[in-house]
C-alpha positions, 0 to 999 in steps of 0.5 A: 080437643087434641084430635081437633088441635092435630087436624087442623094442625096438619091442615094447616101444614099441607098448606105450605108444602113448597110447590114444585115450580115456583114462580116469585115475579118482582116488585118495582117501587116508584115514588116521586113528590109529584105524583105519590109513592106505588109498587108495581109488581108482577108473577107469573102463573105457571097453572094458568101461562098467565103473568099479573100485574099489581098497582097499587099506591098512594097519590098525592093531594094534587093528583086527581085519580078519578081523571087521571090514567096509570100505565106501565109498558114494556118493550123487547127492544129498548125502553122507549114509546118506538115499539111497545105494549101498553096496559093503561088503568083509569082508576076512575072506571076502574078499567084496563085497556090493552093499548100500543105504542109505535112513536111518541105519541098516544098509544092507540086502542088495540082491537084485541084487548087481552088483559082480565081485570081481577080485582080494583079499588078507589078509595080517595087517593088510594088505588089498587088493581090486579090484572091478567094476561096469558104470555103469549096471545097471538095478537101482532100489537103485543109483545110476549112476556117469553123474553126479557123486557124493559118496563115504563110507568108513566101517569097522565090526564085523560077525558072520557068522551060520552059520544064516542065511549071512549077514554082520551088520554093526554100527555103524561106529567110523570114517566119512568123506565127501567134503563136495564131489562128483566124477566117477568116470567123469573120461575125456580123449579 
């Protein structure tokens, strides 16, 4: 039995041997009585050049997730819809679309979509999605996670048009952004 109880022991222990680079990524909390309390995080993948995201929450009775989309975006520039990515998740489909925004209006479809959906869930008002994509991707609508960024969390209505395969977001009813700048990639060595 000791023999065993050592093993598993020093399995155990190989385990949390700290990494050589370590990359700990952040956490934005957001809660507001019209929508729910969420958390969006991030980390960078240093093995992979990856950056992923979580949302995860819990809305309020009057929120409808199933018709409702949930977008975070970032922009190098300021914390604005003039010039920015956009990730918007509709946890009805449980679906992430890589979409751009270049005024104050819907940000549009891009024809590259670069994020990898990793894990969602919907379970009444509670939602979760994990979600990839690579720091750089070489498509002109998105901005690179190189450099220090403004973020926004914005929640809205949308439809989904069976004709067309589409999702046809509307305004949104709730919209936050960081008025300071952050890294994505806050990697220790």
């Amino acid at each position: 039995m000791k023999p065993f109880l050592y093993l598993l022991f020093s399995l155990i222990s190989e385990a949390f041997i700290p990494i050589e680079s370590q990359c700990t990524g952040g956490i934005w909390p957001i809660q507001d009585p019209t929508i729910g309390s969420y958390t969006l995080s991030w980390r960078y993948n240093l093995a992979s050049n990856t950056v992923q995201f979580i949302i995860q929450g819990q809305a309020i009775a009057a929120v409808d997730l199933t018709s409702t989309y949930i977008a975070i975006g970032w922009s190098d520039k300021a914390p604005t819809m003039t010039s920015m990515d956009v990730a918007m998740y509709f946890p009805g489909t449980q679906m992430v679309q890589d979409r751009y925004s270049r005024g104050h209006i819907t940000p549009s479809v891009d024809t590259q979509q670069d994020f990898c959906v990793i894990q969602s869930n919907l379970t009444d008002k509670n939602v979760y999605v994990s979600f990839e994509r690579f720091l750089t991707t070489g498509d002109t609508n998105d901005i690179s996670f190189s450099s220090n960024l403004y973020l926004m969390f914005a929640m809205g209505p949308y439809t989904f048009s069976k004709d067309t395969s589409s999702f046809n977001p509307q305004y949104h009813f709730f919209r936050i952004a960081l008025q300071s700048s952050l890294s994505l990639i806050n990697c220790v060595s």
